[in-house]
Every structure is written in structure tokens, then in C-alpha cells.
Residue, then its C-alpha position, 0 to 999 in steps of 0.5 A: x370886566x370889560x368897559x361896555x359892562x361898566x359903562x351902565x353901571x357908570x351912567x348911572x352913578x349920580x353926578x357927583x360920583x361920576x366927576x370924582x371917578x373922572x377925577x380919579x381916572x385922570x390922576x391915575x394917568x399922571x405922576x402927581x398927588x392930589x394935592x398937586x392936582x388940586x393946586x394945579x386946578x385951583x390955579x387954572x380956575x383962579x386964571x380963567x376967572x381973571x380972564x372973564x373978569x377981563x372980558x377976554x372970555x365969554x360964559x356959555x350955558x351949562x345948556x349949551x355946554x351939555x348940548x356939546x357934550x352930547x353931540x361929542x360923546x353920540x358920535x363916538 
């Protein structure tokens, strides 16, 4: 099976299927466990947070934000 005949299928998948696939995906092109992944993710989160806490980051709408993703992900 070739990725154009999974894309749909993939598409298709509500939300929540697909970012635990990404997550899968992403695991599979690193040496790390899960629970490293989780760590690591955990960690990221927790620094982000205290920057925007700061002031040293702003927020952007989920809006916006998929907007982006959009304008990326069309000009592939």
C-alpha cells in the first residue's frame, strides 16, 4: 500500500486517531520508550508553560494555528 491510498483513510481518522498515530509515527524514527517520550513531552510542556507565565511567549489561537497548518500542509 503506497501513502496516496492512505492518506484518505488517514484523513479521515477523527482527531484523536490521528495525533496518537503522529505519536506512533514519531516514535518509531527514534531509540526512545514511550515513557521517555512522555517525559521528554511532559518536560517541554511544563518549560513552555513557565516561559508564557514569564511573558517571554505569546499564545496564538488554535484558529490561527490551523490556519498555518493549512497554508503549510497546501503547498506540499
Amino acid at each position: 500500500m503506497t501513502l496516496a491510498q492512505l492518506e484518505p483513510e488517514i484523513f479521515a481518522l477523527p482527531d484523536q486517531e490521528r495525533a496518537l498515530l503522529v505519536q506512533r509515527l514519531l516514535l518509531s524514527l527514534e531509540n526512545i520508550s514511550e515513557s521517555e517520550f512522555e517525559s521528554l513531552w511532559a518536560n517541554e510542556s511544563a518549560q513552555r508553560a513557565a516561559q508564557f507565565d514569564l511573558g517571554n511567549t505569546k499564545s496564538i489561537s488554535g484558529e490561527e494555528v490551523a490556519k498555518k497548518v493549512r497554508l503549510i500542509t497546501n503547498s506540499l
